[in-house]
N, C-alpha and C positions, 0 to 999 in steps of 0.2 A: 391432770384434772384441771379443769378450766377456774375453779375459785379454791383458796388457798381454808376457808375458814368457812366451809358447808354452812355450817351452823346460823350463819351471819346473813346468809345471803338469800334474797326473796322468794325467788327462782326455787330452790329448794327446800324452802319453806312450805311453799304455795301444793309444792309437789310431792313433797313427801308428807305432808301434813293430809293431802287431800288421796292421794293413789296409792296407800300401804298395803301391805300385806293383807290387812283383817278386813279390806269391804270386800262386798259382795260382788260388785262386777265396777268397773270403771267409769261406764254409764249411769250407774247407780248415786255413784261418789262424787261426779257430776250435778246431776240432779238436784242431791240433798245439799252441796256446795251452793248454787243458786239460790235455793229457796232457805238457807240457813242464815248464810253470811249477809252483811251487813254492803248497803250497796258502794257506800264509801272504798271498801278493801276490794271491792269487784274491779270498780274501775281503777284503784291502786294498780289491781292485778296485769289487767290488759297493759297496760301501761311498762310494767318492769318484764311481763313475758314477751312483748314486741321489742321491748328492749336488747333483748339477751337474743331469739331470733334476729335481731339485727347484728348485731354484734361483730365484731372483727373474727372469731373464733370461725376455726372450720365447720364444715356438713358435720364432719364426723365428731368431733368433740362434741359439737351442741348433741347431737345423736347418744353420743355413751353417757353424757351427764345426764338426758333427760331419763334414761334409762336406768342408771345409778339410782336416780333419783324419787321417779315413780316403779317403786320396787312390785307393787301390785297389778301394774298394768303389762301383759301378754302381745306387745306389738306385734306380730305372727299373726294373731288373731283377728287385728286390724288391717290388716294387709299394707301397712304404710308405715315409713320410717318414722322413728318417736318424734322429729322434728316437724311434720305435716299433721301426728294425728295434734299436736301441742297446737300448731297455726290451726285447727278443729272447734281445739278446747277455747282458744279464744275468740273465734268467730260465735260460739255457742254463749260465753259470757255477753259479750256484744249484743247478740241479739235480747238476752234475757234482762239487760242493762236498759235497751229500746224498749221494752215489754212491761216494765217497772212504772 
């Protein structure tokens, strides 16, 4: 696993705080993430998820942790790896960041 101490780290903070189990759809969890959160932590956000996208770590590790991670989100469903629908979720903060 790519971080030693889950708990600590933004990455899954971000992501398991926002894509568990109990929402209703992904898109959803999205949404009410934008128009909830504080725009300060938004642009935190983008910031430590391009970070971790960038990262030294493989396709595939970024891939199983983000999937570890967002335990609510059905990647199948999206038809794209969890590391492109995440470059998604940050293009859609971004633009909701410009929209503010």
């Amino acid at each position: 696993m790519l971080f030693i101490n889950k708990h600590e780290d933004p990455v899954f903070q971000f992501l398991a705080g926002t894509f568990h189990q109990d929402i209703e759809s992904p898109d959803d969890a999205l949404q009410e993430l934008l128009t909830e959160e504080i725009r300060e932590y938004l642009g935190d956000a983008v910031v430590f998820l391009t970070d971790f996208i960038e990262s030294e770590h493989s396709v595939n590790e970024k891939n199983d942790y983000i999937q570890s991670c967002a335990d609510g989100v059905y990647f199948p469903a999206f038809n794209l790896e969890p590391i492109d629908w995440l470059k998604n979720v940050i293009v859609q903060i971004k633009k909701s960041l410009n929209e503010i």
